[in-house]
Structures are given as C-alpha cells and as structure tokens.
C-alpha positions as CSV (number, residue, x, y, z in Angstrom):
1,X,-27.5,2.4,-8.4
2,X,-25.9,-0.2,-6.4
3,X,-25.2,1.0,-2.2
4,X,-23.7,0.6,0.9
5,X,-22.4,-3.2,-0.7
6,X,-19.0,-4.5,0.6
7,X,-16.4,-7.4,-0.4
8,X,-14.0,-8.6,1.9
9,X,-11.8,-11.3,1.1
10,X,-10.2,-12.8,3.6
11,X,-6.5,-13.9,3.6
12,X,-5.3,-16.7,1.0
13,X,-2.4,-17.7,-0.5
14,X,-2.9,-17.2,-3.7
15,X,-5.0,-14.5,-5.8
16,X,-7.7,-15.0,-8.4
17,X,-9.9,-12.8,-11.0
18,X,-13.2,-12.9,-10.7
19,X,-15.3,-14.4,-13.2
20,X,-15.1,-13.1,-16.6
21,X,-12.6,-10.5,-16.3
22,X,-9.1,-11.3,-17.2
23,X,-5.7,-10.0,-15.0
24,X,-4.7,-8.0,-17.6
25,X,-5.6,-4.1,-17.8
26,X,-7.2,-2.4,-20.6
27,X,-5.4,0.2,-22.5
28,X,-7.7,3.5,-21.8
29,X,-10.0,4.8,-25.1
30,X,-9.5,8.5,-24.2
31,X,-6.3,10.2,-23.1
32,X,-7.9,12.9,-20.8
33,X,-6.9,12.9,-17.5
34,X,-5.5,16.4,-16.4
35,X,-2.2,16.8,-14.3
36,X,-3.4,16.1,-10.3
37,X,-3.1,18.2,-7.5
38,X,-2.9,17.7,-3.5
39,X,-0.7,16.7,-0.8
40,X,1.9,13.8,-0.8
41,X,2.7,12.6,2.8
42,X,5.5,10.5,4.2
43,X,5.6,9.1,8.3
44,X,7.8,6.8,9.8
45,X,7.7,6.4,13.5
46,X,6.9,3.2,16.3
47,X,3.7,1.8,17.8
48,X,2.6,0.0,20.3
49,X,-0.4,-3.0,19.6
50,X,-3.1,-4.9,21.8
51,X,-5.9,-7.5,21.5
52,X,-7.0,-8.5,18.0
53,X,-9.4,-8.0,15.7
54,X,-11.5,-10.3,13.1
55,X,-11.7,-7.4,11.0
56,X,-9.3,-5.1,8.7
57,X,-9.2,-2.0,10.7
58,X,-7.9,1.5,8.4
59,X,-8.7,5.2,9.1
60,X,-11.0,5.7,6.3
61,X,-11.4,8.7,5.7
62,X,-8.7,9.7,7.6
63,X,-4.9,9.7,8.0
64,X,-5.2,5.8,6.2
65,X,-3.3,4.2,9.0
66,X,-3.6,0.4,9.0
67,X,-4.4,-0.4,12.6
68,X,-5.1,-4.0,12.4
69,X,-5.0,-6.7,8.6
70,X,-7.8,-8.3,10.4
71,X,-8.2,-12.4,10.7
72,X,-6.8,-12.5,14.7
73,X,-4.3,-10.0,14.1
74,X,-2.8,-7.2,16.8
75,X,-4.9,-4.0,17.0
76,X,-2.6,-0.8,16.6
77,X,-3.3,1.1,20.1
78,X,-1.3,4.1,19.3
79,X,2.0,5.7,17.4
80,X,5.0,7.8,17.7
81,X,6.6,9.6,14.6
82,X,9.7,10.2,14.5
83,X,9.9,11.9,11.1
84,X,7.1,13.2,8.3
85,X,6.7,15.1,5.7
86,X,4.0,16.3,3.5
87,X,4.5,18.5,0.3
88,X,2.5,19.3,-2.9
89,X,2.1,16.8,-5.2
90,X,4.3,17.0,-8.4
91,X,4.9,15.3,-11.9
92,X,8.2,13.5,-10.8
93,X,10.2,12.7,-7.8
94,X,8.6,13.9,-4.2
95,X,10.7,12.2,-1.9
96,X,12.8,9.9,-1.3
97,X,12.8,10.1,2.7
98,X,15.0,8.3,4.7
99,X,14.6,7.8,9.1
100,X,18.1,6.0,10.0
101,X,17.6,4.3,13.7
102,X,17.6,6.3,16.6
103,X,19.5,5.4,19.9
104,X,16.6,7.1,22.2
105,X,14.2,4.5,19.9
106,X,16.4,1.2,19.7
107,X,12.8,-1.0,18.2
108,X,13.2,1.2,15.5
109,X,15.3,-0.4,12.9
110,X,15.1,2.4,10.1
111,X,12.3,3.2,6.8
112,X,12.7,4.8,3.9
113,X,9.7,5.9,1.3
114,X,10.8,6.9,-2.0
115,X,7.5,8.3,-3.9
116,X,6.7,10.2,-7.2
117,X,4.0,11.9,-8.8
118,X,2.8,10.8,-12.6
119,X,0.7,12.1,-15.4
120,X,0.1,10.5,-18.8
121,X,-2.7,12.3,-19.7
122,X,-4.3,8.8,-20.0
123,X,-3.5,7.6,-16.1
124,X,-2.3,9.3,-13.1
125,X,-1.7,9.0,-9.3
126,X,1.0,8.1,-7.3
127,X,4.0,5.6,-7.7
128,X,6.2,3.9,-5.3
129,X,9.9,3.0,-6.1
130,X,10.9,1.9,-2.6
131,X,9.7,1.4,0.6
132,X,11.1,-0.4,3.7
133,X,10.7,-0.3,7.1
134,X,13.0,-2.5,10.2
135,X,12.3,-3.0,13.3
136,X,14.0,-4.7,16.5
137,X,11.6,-5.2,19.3
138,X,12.3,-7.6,21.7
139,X,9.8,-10.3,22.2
140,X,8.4,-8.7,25.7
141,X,7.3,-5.6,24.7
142,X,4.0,-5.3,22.4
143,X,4.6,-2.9,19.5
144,X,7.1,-2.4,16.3
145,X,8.0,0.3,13.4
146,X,5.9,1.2,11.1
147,X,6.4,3.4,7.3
148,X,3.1,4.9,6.0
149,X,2.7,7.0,3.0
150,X,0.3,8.1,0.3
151,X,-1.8,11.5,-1.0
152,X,-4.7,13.4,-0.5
153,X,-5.0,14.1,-4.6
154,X,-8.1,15.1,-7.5
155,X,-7.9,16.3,-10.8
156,X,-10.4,17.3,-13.9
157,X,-10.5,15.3,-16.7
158,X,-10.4,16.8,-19.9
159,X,-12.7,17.9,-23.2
160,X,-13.0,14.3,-24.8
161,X,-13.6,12.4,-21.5
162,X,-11.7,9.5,-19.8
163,X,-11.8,5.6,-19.8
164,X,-10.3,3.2,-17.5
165,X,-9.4,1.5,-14.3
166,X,-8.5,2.4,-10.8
167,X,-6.7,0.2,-8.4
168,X,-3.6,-0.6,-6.7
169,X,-0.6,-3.0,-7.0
170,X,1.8,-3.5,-4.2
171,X,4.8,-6.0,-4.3
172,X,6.6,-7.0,-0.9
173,X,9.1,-8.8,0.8
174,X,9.3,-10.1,4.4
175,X,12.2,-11.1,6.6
176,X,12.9,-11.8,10.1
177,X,16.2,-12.9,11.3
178,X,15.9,-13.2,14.7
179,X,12.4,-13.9,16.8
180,X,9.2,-13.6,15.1
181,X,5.7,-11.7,15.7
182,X,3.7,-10.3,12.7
183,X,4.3,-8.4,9.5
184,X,1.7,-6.4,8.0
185,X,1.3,-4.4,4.7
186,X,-2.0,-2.6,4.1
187,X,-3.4,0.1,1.4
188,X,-6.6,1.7,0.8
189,X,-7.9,4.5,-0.8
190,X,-11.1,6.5,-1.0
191,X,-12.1,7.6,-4.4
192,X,-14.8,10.2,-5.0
193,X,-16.1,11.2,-8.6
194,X,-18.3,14.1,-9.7
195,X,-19.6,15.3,-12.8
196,X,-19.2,18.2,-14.8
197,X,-21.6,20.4,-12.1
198,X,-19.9,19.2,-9.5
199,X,-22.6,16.8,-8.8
200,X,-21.4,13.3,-6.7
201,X,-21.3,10.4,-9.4
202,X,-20.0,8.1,-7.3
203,X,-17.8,7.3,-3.9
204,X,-16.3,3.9,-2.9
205,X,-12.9,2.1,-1.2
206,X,-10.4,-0.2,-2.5
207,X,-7.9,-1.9,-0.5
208,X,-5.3,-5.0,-0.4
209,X,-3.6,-6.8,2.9
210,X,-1.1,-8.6,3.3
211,X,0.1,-10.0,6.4
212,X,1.7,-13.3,8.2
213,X,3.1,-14.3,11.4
214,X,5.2,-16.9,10.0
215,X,5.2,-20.3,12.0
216,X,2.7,-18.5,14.3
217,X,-1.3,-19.7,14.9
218,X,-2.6,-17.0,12.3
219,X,-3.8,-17.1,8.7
220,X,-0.6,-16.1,6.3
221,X,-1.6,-14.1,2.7
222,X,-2.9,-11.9,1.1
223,X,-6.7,-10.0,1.7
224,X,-9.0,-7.8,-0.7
225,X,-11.1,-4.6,0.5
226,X,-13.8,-3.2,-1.5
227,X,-16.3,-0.4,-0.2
228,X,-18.9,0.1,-2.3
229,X,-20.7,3.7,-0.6
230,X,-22.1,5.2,-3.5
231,X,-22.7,4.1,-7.1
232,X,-19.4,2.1,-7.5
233,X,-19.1,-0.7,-9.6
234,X,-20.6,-4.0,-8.8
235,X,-18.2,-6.6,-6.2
236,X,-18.1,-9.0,-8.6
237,X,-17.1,-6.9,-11.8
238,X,-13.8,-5.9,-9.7
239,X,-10.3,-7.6,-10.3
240,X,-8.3,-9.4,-7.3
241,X,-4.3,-10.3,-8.4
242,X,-1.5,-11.0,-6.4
243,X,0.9,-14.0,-5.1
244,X,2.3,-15.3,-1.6
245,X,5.0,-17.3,-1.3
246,X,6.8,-18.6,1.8
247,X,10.9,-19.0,1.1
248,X,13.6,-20.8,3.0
249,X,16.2,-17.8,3.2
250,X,20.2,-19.2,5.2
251,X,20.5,-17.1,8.1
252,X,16.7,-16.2,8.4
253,X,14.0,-17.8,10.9
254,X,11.7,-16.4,8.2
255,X,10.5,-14.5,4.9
256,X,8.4,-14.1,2.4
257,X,7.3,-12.6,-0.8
258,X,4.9,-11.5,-3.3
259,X,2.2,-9.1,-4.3
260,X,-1.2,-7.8,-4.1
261,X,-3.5,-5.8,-6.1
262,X,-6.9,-4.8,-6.8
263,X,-8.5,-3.1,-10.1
264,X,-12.2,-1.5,-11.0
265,X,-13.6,-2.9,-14.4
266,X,-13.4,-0.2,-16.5
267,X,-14.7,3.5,-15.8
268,X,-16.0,6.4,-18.0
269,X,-15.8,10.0,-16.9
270,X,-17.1,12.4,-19.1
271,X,-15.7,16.1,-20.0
272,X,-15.5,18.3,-17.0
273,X,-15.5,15.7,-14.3
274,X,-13.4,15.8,-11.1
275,X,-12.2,13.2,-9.3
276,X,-10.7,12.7,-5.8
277,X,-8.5,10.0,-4.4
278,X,-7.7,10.1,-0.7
279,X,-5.5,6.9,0.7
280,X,-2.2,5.7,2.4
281,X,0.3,2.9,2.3
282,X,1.0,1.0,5.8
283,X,4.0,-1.2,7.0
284,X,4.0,-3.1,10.0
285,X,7.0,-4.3,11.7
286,X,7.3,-6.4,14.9
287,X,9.9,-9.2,14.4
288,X,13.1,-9.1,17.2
289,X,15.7,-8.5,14.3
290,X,13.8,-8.2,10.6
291,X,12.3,-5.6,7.8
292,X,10.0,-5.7,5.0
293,X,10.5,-3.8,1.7
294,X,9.7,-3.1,-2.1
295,X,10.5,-6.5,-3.9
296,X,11.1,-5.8,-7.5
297,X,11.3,-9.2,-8.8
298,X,7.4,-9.5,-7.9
299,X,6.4,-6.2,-9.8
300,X,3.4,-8.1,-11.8
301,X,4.2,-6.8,-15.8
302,X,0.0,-7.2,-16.8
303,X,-1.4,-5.6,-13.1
304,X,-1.5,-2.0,-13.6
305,X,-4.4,0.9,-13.1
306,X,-4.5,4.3,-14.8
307,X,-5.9,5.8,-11.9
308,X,-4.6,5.3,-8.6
309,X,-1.7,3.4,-6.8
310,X,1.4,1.5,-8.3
311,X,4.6,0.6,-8.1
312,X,7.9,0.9,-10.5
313,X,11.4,-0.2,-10.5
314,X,14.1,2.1,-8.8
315,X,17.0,3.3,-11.0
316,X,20.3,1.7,-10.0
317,X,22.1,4.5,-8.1
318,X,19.3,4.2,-6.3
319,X,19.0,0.2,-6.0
320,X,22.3,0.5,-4.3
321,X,21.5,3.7,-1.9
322,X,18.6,1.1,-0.9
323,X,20.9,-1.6,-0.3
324,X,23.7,0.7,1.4
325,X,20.6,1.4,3.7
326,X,19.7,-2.0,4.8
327,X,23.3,-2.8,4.9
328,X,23.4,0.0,7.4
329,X,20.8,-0.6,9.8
330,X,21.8,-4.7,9.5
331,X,25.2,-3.5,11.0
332,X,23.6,-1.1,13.9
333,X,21.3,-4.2,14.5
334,X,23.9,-6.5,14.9
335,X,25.7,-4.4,17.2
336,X,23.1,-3.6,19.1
C-alpha cells in the first residue's frame, strides 16, 4: 500500500503523459456503476486577495474553494456571495444559474454555471456545459469575482463490478480588455472508495490549475495536483493532458486558451462497493474590464474519465443565451 505520497506539478505550458501511458482513455470492461446521489452546488460572489503563496492553496475537504494556484500567486483572504444554490443531484440538467452585475457590487462583471448530472451505467459524475465569470476591479483595489461549482456525490457499483478511470478535464478561455492582474481556474476533488463491508479501500486528491497574469512577473500555464492519502494509485501511473496557448485578440490587452486535465490509470471496484467524490470548480477574476469562460473549441475529443469531472458542448439555444450574456454584461461594462 502506497501513503501519504504527493505530485505537484508546477505550471508549464504545455502538458505531457507520463511514461507509458497514452492520452487516450480506456473504454471500461464492466458497465456497473449505479445512478449517484448527493448535492450539486453553484456560488458566484466577489473576493478580496493578499500576499502570495508558493503553493496551490484549496479547501480540501471542504467547500473546494481555490484560494491561491500557487507559484507567487494572490492568496484569497475572504468572499462575498452574492447568489448560490445547492440541490440534489440528478440524471440531466441541474442548473443553469445565472448572477447578472449588480450596481451595489460594480467589480462584479456577471457568472453563469450551467451543470448536469450523468449516468451511463459505465461512467458517472458531473458535467459542465458553461461556465463564465467577469469581473471589473479597478487596478487599486485587491480582489475580483469569482464562479465556483461542483458536488458532494457517491454511489454503489453494481453485481459484476466496475473498471476504469477517474479524473477531470477542463477547457478555458481568458480575456482581459482593459488593465490586467491574474486569472485563475482551479479543480479538485476528493475521492473515497470502500468495499463491499463498507471497509475504506482507498482515499486520495486530483486536481488541475491553470492560471496567468499575462505580461506580468508570474509563471503562465497549466499545474497538476495529486494527493495520494490512502492506497491510491502510484504518481507516476497517473495521466497529465492539457494545452496553453497565449493569442493576440483586436481590442484585447490579453487572452488565452486551452485546457487541462488529469486521469487515474485504470481502477477496479468490485460488486458492492461505494464510492464517494467530494470537489468544486474555481474561477478567478481580477482584470479592470475582462472574463474567463467554457471554450469549446479546446474540448480535448480522447481526454475523458468515467468517473468524475468533464465537460461537454452546450446546445445552440443555449450557445447563444451564453453569448447574449456576455454581450450583456460587455455593454453594462462599457457604460460603466
């Protein structure tokens, strides 16, 4: 039984698999995963930052919140929400929750989470199909908006057992029109895994960073977070992906796009066994006039867990609610 190891890799441009293992998932041998249950939550709100830490910094366990992507980053000091939700997890649509700007809050520039539930039988967890988050804070004051969401979800897999991986995938997109201090996405989750008594098997985090400060003194990329507190699998059996790329956009002082992910080698869980997966999204916004979002063009097609956290393409009536948004709170900024 491997223990108490850890694997933090720090931020870089580009992603890579470790040795032997190829980017592409494995279809799972057993369809046995029963439908989850739990809690999906949803908070968008403003914070205020100070000092800066060497180190990723998430509430794990916890509420999830990212409070710092490490490498010299901004510490988050504290938050104010200004909406939430939480409600029980469900095959389908949750939410698609929307926080338009607020006069009384004028740094917020408006989120939006849009979230689902899903089942296959052979992979479950949660799915993103939008996310955004915009913020406005004037260079002189040391905070920005933020858009976190995620789950606090098990389930029991079934009579002929259960193989495959557990990860996440995230893609994103980064712009800043006017000004420039940090952007910052960050997931982890805790995963937990007992046998058919009920007996612990095995307990250990995954996470993926990505943050950048554009022209500014700090590292730009992406970062990969691995736990190991119980029995997990080996640091070097585990699969790193993603891309970072820097782009020249008219009107813009800066932006950039890509994605991240991270995947277990294949698992096995026999009849019986229960699982448990605890873990949040973050976005972090503090740019004078920009917003960060879902970028489906970087959706990677052979990235994928069965178990765990991904992403998927939003229908069209729903591409263009998203774009009416940001159209929206582009106008409001502009007046402002």
């Amino acid at each position: 039984m491997m223990r108490n190891e850890s694997l933090v890799v720090w931020l870089r441009r580009r992603a890579f698999a470790c040795a032997g293992l190829s980017l592409i998932f494995a279809t799972s041998v057993h369809a046995q995963l029963g439908v989850p249950t739990g809690t999906v939550y949803t908070q968008h709100g403003i914070y205020s930052w100070a000092g800066a830490s060497a180190n990723p910094i998430f509430n794990i366990p916890g509420d999830g919140f990212m409070r710092s992507p490490g490498s010299g980053y901004p510490i988050v000091t504290g938050n104010m929400p200004l909406s939430s939700f939480a409600t029980p997890f469900v095959v389908g649509p949750v939410a698609d929750w929307i926080t338009t700007p607020n006069p009384a809050f004028p740094t917020f520039g408006g989120a939006r989470t849009t979230i689902s539930g899903f089942s296959t039988g052979n992979a479950a967890g949660l799915v993103w199909s939008n996310y955004l988050v915009g913020d406005r804070t004037p260079a002189t004051f040391q905070g920005g908006s933020y858009n976190i969401s995620g789950g606090d979800i098990s389930g029991v897999v079934g009579p002929l057992g259960w193989t495959g991986r557990v990860g996440m995938v995230f893609p994103f997109r980064v712009v800043a029109r006017k000004g420039w201090g940090y952007g910052a996405m960050g997931a982890v989750f805790e995963i937990e895994i007992y046998n058919e008594l009920n007996q612990l098997q095995s307990v250990f985090d995954l996470g993926v960073i990505m943050a950048t400060d554009g022209v500014g003194p700090r590292p730009d990329g992406l970062a990969w977070l691995y736990n190991n507190i119980f029995n997990g699998p080996a640091p070097g059996a585990l699969t790193l992906g993603g891309v970072f790329n820097q782009n020249v956009v008219p009107g813009a002082v800066y932006s950039a796009n890509g994605w991240v992910g991270i995947l277990t080698p294949q698992l096995t869980l026999g009849p019986g066994w229960r699982w448990v997966i605890q873990g949040r999204l973050t976005l972090l916004m503090d740019p004078q006039d920009g917003d960060m979002e879902i970028d489906y063009s970087q959706i990677p097609s052979n990235f994928s867990p069965d178990l765990g956290y991904s992403v998927v393409p939003e229908p069209f009536s729903l591409t263009a609610l998203s774009a009416g948004l940001l159209g929206l709170l582009f106008r409001r900024r502009r007046a402002a």
